[in-house]
mmCIF file of the C-alpha atoms, coordinates in Angstrom:
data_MODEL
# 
_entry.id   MODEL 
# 
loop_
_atom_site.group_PDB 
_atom_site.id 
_atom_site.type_symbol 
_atom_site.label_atom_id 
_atom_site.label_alt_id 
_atom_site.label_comp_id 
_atom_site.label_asym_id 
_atom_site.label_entity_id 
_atom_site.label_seq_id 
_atom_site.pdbx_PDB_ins_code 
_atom_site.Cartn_x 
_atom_site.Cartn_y 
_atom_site.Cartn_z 
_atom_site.occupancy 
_atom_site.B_iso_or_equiv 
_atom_site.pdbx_formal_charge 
_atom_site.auth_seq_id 
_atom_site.auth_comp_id 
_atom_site.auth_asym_id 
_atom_site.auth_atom_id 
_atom_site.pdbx_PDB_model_num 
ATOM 1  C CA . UNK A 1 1  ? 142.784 139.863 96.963  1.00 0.00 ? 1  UNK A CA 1 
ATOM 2  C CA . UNK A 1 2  ? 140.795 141.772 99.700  1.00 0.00 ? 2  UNK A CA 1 
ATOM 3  C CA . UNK A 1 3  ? 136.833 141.490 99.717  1.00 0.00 ? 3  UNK A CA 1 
ATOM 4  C CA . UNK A 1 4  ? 135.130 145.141 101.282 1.00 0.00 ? 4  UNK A CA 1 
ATOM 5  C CA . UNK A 1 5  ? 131.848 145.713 102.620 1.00 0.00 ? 5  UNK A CA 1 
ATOM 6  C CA . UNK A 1 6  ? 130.841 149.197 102.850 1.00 0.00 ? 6  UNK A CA 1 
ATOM 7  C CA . UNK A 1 7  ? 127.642 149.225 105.461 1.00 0.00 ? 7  UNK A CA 1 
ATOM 8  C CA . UNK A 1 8  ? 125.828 152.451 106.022 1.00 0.00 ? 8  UNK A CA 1 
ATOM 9  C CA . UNK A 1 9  ? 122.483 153.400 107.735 1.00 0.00 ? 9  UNK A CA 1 
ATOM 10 C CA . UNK A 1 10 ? 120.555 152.487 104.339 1.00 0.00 ? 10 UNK A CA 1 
ATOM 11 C CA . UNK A 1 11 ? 122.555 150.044 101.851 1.00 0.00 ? 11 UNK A CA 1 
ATOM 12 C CA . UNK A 1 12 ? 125.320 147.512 102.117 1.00 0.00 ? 12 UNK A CA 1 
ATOM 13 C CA . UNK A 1 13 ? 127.875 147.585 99.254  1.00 0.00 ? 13 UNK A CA 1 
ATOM 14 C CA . UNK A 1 14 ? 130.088 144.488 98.861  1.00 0.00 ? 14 UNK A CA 1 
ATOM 15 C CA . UNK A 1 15 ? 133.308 144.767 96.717  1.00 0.00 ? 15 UNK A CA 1 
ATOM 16 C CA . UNK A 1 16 ? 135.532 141.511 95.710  1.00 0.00 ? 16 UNK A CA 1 
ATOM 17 C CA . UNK A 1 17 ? 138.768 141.587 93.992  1.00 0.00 ? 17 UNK A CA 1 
ATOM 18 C CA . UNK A 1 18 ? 140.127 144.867 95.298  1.00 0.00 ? 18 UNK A CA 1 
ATOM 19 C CA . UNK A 1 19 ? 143.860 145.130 95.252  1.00 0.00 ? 19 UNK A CA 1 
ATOM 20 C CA . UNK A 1 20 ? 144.141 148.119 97.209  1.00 0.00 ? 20 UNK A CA 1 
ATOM 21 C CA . UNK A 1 21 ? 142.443 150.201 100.121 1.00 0.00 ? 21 UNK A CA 1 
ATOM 22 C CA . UNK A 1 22 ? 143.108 153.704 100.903 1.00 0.00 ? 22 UNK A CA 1 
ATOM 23 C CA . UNK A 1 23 ? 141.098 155.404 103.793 1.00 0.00 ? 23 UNK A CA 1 
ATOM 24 C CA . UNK A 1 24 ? 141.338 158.564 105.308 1.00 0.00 ? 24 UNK A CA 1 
ATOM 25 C CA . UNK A 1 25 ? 142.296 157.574 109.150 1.00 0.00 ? 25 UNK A CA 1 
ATOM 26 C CA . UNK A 1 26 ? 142.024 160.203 112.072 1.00 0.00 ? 26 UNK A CA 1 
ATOM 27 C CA . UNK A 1 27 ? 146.030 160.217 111.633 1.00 0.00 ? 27 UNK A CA 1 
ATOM 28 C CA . UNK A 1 28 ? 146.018 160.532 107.490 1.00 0.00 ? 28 UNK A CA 1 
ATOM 29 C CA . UNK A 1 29 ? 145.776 158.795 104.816 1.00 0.00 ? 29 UNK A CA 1 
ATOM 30 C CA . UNK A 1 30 ? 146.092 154.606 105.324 1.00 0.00 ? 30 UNK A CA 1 
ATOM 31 C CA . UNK A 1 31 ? 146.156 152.295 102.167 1.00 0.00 ? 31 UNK A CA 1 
ATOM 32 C CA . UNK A 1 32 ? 145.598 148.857 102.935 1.00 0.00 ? 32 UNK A CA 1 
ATOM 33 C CA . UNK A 1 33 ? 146.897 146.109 101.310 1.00 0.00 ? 33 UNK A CA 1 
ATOM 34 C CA . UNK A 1 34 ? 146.460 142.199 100.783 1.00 0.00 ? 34 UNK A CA 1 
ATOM 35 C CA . UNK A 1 35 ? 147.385 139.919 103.964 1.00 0.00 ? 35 UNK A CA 1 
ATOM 36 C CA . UNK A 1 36 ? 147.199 143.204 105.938 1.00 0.00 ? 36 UNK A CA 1 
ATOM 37 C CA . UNK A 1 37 ? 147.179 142.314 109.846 1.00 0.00 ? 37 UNK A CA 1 
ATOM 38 C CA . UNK A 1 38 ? 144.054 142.215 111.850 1.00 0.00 ? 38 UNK A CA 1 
ATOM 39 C CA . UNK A 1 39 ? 142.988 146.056 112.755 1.00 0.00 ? 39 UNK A CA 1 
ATOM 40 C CA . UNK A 1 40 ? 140.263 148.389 113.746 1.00 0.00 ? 40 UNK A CA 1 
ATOM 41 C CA . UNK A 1 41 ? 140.461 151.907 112.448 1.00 0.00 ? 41 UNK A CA 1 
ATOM 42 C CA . UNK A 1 42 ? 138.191 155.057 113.010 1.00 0.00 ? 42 UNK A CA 1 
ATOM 43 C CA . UNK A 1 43 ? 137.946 157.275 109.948 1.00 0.00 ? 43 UNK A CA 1 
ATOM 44 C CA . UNK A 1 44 ? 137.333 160.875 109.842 1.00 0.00 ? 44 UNK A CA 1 
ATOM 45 C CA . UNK A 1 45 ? 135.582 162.986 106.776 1.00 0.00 ? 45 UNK A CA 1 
ATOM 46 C CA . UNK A 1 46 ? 137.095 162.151 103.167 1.00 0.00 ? 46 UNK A CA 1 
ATOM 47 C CA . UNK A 1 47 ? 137.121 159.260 100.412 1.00 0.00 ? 47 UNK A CA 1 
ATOM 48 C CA . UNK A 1 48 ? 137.419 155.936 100.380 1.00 0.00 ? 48 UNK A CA 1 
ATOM 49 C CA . UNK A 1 49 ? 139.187 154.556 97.609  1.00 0.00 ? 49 UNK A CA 1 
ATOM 50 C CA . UNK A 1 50 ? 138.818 151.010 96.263  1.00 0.00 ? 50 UNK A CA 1 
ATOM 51 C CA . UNK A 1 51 ? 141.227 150.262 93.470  1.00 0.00 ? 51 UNK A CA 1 
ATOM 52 C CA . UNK A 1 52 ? 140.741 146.606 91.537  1.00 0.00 ? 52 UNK A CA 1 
ATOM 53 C CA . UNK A 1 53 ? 142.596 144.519 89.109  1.00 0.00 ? 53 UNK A CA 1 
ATOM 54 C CA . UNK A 1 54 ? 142.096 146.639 86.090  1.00 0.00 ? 54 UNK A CA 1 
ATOM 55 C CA . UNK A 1 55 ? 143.233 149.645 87.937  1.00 0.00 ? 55 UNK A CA 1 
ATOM 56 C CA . UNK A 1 56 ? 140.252 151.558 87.820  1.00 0.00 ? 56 UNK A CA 1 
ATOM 57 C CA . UNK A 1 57 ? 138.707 153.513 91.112  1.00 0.00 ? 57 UNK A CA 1 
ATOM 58 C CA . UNK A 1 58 ? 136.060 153.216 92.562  1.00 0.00 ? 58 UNK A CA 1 
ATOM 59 C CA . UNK A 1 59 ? 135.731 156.312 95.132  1.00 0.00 ? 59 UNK A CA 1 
ATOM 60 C CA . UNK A 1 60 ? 133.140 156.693 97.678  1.00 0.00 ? 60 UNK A CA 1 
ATOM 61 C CA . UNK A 1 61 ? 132.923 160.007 100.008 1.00 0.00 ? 61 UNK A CA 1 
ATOM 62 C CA . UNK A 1 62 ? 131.853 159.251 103.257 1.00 0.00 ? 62 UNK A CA 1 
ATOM 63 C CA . UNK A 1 63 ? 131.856 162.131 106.380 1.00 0.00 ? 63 UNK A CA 1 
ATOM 64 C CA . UNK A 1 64 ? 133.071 159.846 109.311 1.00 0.00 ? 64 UNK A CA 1 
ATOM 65 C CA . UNK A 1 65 ? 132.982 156.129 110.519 1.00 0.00 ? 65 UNK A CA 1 
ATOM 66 C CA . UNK A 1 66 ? 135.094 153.084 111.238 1.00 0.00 ? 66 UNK A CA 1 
ATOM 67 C CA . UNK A 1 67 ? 137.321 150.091 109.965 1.00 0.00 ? 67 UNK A CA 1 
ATOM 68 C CA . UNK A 1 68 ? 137.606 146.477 110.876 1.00 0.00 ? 68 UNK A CA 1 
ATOM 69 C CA . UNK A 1 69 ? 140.702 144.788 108.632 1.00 0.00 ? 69 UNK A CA 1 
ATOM 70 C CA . UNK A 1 70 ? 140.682 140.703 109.335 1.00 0.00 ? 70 UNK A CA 1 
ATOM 71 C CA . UNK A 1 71 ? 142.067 137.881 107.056 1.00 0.00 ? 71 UNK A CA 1 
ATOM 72 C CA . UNK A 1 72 ? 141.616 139.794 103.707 1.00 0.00 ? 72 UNK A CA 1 
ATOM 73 C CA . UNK A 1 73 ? 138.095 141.092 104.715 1.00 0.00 ? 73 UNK A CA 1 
ATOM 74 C CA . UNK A 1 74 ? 137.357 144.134 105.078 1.00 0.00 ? 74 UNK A CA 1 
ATOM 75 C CA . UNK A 1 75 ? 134.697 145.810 106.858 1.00 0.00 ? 75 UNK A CA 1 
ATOM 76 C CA . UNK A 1 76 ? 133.323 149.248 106.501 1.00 0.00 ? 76 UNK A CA 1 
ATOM 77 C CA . UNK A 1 77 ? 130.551 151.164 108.911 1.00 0.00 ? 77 UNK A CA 1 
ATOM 78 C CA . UNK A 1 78 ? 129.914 154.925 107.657 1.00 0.00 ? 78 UNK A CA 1 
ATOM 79 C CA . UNK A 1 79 ? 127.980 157.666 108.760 1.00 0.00 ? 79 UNK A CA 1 
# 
C-alpha cells in the first residue's frame, strides 16, 4: 500500500491505501508501484492519477511540479 501527499501553495491532500501511481514525468508517463525504490522525480503539465483498492480514480490535473518516492510514501509538491 502506498500513502500520497499532494502539497500545493494552498491545501495539502493526503491519500492512504493507493495501489497505484501514475505521473506524468518530464520523460512520459511513470506509474509507481508498492515497495517502489527511493526517487525524486520532476513532473511536467498533465494528471496525476491515484488508483485505490476498489479500483476507482481519483485524478488530479496539476501544470508542473515534483516527486519524492521513499519507503511506500509518497510525496507530491505542485504548482
Amino acid at each position: 500500500m502506498i500513502n500520497c501527499k499532494i502539497i500545493s501553495e494552498t491545501k495539502l491532500e493526503s491519500y492512504t491505501n493507493i495501489l497505484s501511481i501514475r505521473v506524468p514525468s518530464l520523460k512520459g508517463a511513470i506509474e509507481i508501484l508498492s515497495n517502489h525504490p527511493e526517487m525524486f522525480l520532476i513532473l511536467k503539465q498533465g494528471n496525476v492519477i491515484l488508483k485505490n483498492f476498489e479500483n476507482s480514480n481519483n485524478i488530479q490535473k496539476i501544470s508542473g511540479g515534483y516527486l519524492h518516492v521513499i519507503n511506500n510514501e509518497i510525496s507530491i509538491v505542485i504548482e
